[in-house]
N, C-alpha and C positions, 0 to 999 in steps of 0.2 A: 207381793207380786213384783214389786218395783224393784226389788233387791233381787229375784230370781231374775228377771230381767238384764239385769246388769249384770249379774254374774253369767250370765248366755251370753252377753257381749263379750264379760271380759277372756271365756274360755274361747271365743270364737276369732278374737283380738292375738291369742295363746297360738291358735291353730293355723293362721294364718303365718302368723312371726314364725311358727316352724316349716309352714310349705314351702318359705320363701326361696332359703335357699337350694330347694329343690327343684323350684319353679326358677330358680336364675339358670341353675344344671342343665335345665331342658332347654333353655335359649344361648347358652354356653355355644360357639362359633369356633370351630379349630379349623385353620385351614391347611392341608399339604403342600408342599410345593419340592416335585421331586425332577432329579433330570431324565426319569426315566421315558424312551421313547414308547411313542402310540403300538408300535409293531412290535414291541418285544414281549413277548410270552413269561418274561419274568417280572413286569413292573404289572401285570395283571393280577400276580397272586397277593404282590403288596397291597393293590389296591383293594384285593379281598379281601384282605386286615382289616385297612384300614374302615370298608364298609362297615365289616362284621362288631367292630370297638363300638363305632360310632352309634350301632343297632340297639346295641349291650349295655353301653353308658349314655345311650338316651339323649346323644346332644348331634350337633348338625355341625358335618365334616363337611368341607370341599376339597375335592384332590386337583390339584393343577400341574400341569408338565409343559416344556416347550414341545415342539410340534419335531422338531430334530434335537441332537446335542449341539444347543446354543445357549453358551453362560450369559448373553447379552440379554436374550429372553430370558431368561430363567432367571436374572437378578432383575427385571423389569417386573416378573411376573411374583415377587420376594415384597420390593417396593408398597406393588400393588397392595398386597397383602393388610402389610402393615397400616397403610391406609385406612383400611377397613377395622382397625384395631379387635382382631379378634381376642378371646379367650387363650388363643395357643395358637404356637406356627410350628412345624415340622417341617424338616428340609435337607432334604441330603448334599454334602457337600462336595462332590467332584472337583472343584478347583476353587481353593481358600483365597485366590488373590484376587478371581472375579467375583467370587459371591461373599467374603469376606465384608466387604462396607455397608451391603444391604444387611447381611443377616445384623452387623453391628447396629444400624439403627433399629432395628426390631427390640431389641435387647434395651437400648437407650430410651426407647418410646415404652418401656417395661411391662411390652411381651414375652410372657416365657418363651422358652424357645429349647424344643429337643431335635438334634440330627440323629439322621440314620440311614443305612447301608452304608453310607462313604461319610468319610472327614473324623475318623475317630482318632488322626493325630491332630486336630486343629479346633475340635468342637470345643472343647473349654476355653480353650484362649479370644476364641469369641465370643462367648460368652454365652452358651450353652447350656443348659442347665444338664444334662446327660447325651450319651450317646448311644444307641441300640444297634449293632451292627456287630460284625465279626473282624478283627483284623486282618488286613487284607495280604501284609507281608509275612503275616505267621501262618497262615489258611496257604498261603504260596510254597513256604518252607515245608511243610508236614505233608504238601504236595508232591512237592518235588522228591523231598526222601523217602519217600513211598513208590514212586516211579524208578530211583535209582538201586532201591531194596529191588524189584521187579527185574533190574538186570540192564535199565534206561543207561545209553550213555550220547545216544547224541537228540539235541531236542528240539521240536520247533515248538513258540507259544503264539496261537494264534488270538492278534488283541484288534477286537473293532469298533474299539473306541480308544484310539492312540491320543494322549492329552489327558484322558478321566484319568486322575491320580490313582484310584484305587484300582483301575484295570492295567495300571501301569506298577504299581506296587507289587499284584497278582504275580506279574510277567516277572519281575526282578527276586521274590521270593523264590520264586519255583526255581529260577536261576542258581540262587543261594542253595538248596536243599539239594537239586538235582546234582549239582557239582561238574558235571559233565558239559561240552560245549552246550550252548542255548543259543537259537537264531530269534529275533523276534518278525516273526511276520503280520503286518499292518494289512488288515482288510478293511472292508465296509459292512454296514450291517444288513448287506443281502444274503442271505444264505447259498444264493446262484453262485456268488462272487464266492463268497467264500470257498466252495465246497471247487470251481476251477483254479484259486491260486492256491488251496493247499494240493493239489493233485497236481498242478507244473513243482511247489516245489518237491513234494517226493519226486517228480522225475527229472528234476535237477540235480537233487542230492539223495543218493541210494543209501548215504549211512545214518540218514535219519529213522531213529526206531521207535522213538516217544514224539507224542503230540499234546500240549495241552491249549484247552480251548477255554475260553471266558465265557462263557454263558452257552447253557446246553442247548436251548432250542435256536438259537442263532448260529452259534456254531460249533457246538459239540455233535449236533447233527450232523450235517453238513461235513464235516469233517469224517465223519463214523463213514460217510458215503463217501467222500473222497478218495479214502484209504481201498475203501473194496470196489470202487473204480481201480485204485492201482494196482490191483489183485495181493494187496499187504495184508489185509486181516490176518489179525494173530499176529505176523511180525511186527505190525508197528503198534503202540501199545497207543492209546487215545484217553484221555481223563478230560473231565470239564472241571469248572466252577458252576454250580447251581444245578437246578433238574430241570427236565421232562422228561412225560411218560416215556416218550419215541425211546430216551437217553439210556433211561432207566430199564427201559429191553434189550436195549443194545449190551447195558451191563450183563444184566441178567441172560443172556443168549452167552457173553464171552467177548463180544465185538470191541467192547469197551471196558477198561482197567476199574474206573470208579467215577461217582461224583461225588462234590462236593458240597455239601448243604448246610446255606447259611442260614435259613429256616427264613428266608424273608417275609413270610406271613408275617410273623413274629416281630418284624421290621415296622410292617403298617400298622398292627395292632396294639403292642401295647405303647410308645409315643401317645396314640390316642386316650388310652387308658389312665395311664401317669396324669395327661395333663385336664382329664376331665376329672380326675379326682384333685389334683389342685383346684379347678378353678373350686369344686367342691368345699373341700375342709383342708388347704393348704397341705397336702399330705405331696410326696416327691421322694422318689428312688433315693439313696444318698452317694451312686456312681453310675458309672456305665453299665450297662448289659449286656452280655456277648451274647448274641444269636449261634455262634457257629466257630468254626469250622465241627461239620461233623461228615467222614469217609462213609461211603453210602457203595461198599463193592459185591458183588456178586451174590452172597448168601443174604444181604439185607433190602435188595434193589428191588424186587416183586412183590414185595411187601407194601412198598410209596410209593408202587406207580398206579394204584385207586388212587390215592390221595392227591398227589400232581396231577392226574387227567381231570380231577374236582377243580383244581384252581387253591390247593392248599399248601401242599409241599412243593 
């Protein structure tokens, strides 16, 4: 009796030493910390990654963002982070030389740490373990020669967030690919504003016939209504970066040339995925991951506008 006994211990001793690390899994802490803002229609679908990983892989995500694009918050709220020594930090990096020293102690205090959407030229040199995100000056490039294929030859690029590296890469790509003059016009991210400074500048400059926009439901919209405020539909040609359904009709109807999909689900989700399987069994991608660039024009656009009205594309 005494021996079955102990053998019910020692198999129960077995059972436990195996739940552990499952049970560490479930209390596993990964925090986000992105710049995306409250209002923007695109850091929602990220965040529905990020939800949906964290559902999946069974551990406890916090998503955090500044309240505007402020790298002063956003490297305060980096700090925080680390403080809390999570399991993993996730973080996108818009500007390497404000969030640069924070993300490096993350790193030094030996939090994993994966970037994503932005900083895919600078995530390893700080020490990054991957980066998940699309290039932003080749997604620019394969833009712009797609709009100069179209017939594009004078161009405005509307960016509303002049400073984020990678919205300013977007602009300088398209630049590159388009070949043709490019004006860069600086808005804000109200859609109001938007949708009156691109409609003075068509009626500033009549030889403007391509538009491209930085984020569809800020201002790929915006801009779609612009245009047919200036009774241009059809002659001036409009592409975004990124989706909404709105954008995705507008393709689909003709209003608009294409967008561009960097699949940022795909953004919030697997980062979470990667590093809940580290904290698991040490396992880790062994490079980067490109989400995107992928051309989303007219024959494929009625297809993913179910899925972006869900909060997924």
């Amino acid at each position: 009796m005494k021996s079955f006994i102990t053998g019910l211990a020692a198999a129960a001793a077995l059972t436990l030493a195996a739940a552990a690390p499952a049970a560490a899994q479930q209390n596993a802490r990964i925090i986000v910390v992105s710049h995306g803002q409250a209002n923007d229609p695109f850091w929602s679908v990220v965040k529905n990654g990020v939800a949906a990983a964290g559902q999946d892989m069974k551990v406890q995500v916090d998503y955090r963002a500044p309240e505007t694009f402020d790298m002063v918050a956003m490297s305060q709220l980096i700090d925080a982070a680390v403080n809390q020594k999570p399991a993993g930090l996730i973080v996108s990096i818009p500007d390497a030389s404000a969030l640069g020293p924070s993300i490096q102690k993350a790193v030094a205090a030996g939090i994993p740490v994966i970037s994503m959407n932005s900083g895919s030229d600078v995530s390893k040199k700080l020490g990054a373990l991957l980066h998940v995100g699309q290039d932003e000056l080749d997604a620019g490039k394969a833009a712009g020669a797609k709009l100069k294929e179209m017939g594009g030859k004078v161009g405005l690029c509307v960016n509303h967030e002049v400073g984020n590296v990678s919205l300013d890469l977007r602009c300088k790509g398209f630049a590159e690919g388009f070949g043709g003059k490019v004006t860069v016009l600086p808005v804000s991210n109200d859609p109001a504003d938007i949708r009156a400074k691109v409609k003075a500048a068509l009626a500033s400059d009549g030889s403007v016939d391509t538009i491209m926009a930085l984020g569809a439901s800020l201002a790929g919209e915006p801009t779609v209504a612009a245009v047919k405020d200036a009774g241009k539909t059809g002659s001036v040609k409009v592409a975004s970066f990124d989706l909404s359904a709105n954008f995705l009709k507008a393709v689909s109807a003709g209003e608009a040339a294409f967008a561009i999909d960097q699949q940022q689900y795909l953004q919030g989700y697997l980062p979470v995925v990667f590093l809940a399987l580290n904290a698991k069994y040490g396992l880790i991608p062994g490079g980067d991951v490109p989400s995107g660039p992928n051309l989303i024009t007219k024959d494929k656009a009625a297809q993913v506008v179910e899925l972006s009205a869900k909060g997924i594309r």
